[in-house]
C-alpha positions in Angstrom: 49.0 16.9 -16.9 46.2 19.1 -15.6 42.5 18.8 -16.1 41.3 22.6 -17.7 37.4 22.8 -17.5 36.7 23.5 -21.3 35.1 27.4 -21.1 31.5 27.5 -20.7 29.5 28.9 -23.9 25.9 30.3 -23.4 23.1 28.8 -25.0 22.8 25.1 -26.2 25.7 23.4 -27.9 25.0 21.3 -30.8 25.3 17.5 -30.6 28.5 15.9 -31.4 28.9 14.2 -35.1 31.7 11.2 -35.7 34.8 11.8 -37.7 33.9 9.2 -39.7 30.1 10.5 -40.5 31.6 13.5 -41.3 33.8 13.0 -43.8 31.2 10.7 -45.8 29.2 14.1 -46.0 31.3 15.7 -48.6 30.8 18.8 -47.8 27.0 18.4 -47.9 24.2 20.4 -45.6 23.0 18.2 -42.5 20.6 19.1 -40.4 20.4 17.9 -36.9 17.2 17.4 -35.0 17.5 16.8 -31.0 13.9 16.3 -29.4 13.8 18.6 -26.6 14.4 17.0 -23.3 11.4 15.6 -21.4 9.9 17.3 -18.5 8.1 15.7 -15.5 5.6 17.4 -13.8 4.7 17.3 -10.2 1.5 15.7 -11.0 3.0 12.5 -12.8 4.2 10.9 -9.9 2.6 13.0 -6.9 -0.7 11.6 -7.6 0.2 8.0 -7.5 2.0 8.3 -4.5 -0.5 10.0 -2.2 -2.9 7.3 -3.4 -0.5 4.8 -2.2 0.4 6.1 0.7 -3.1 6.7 1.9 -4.3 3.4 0.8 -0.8 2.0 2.8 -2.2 4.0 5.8 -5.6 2.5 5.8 -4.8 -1.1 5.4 -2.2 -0.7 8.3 -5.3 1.0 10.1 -7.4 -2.2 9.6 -4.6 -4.1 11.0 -4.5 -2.0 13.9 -8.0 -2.2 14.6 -8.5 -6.0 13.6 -5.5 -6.8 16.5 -7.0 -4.0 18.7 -10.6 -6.4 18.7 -8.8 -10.1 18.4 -7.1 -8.6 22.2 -10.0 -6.9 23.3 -11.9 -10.6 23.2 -8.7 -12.2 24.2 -9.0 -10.5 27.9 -12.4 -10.5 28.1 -12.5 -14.7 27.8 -9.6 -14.8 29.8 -11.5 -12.5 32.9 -15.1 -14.7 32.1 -13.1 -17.8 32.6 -11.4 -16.6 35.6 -14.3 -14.8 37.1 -16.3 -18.3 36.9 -13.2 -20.6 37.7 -14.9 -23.5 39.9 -18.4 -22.8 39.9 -18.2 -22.8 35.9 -16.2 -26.1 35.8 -19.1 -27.1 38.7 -21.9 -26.4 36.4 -20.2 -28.0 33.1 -20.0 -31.1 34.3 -23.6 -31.2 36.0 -24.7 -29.9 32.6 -22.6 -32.4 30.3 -22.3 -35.7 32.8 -23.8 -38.8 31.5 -27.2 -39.6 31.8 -27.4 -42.7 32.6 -27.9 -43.2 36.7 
């Protein structure tokens, strides 16, 4: 058995009613109400999501600049405590030694 489209009718279609609904109406008047259907604007979401994206951006930017300062001291202890090497292991233990000679 083939599948016919049922033919398109302009305008809107009222909403279905049970068999069963009907025929407890006797005949009567009904009157259907359908809330329109609800619209979302642009600005609904849009706004909340440029305000978390910048404030994602941002906190990743800290990050950045928190790991770009942690290796910026990182290599400059390292090249102090190269540059010295001896003469700073030399003068730590002339400076901490006992006292007592």
């Amino acid at each position: 058995m083939r599948h016919h489209e049922p033919p398109t009718t302009p305008g809107t279609i009222a909403p279905h009613i049970p068999a069963d609904l009907y025929r407890q109406l006797d005949g009567r008047n009904v009157v259907i109400i359908q809330p329109p259907a609800p619209t979302r604007s642009v600005g609904k979401w849009a706004v909340p999501l440029a305000l978390g994206l910048a404030g994602t951006a941002g906190v990743i930017g800290l990050v950045a600049a928190a790991v770009a300062v942690f290796d910026y001291a990182a290599r400059t202890a390292a090249f102090i405590g190269s540059t010295t090497g001896p003469l700073g292991l030399g003068l730590s233990l002339k400076l901490f030694g006992s006292k007592n000679k």
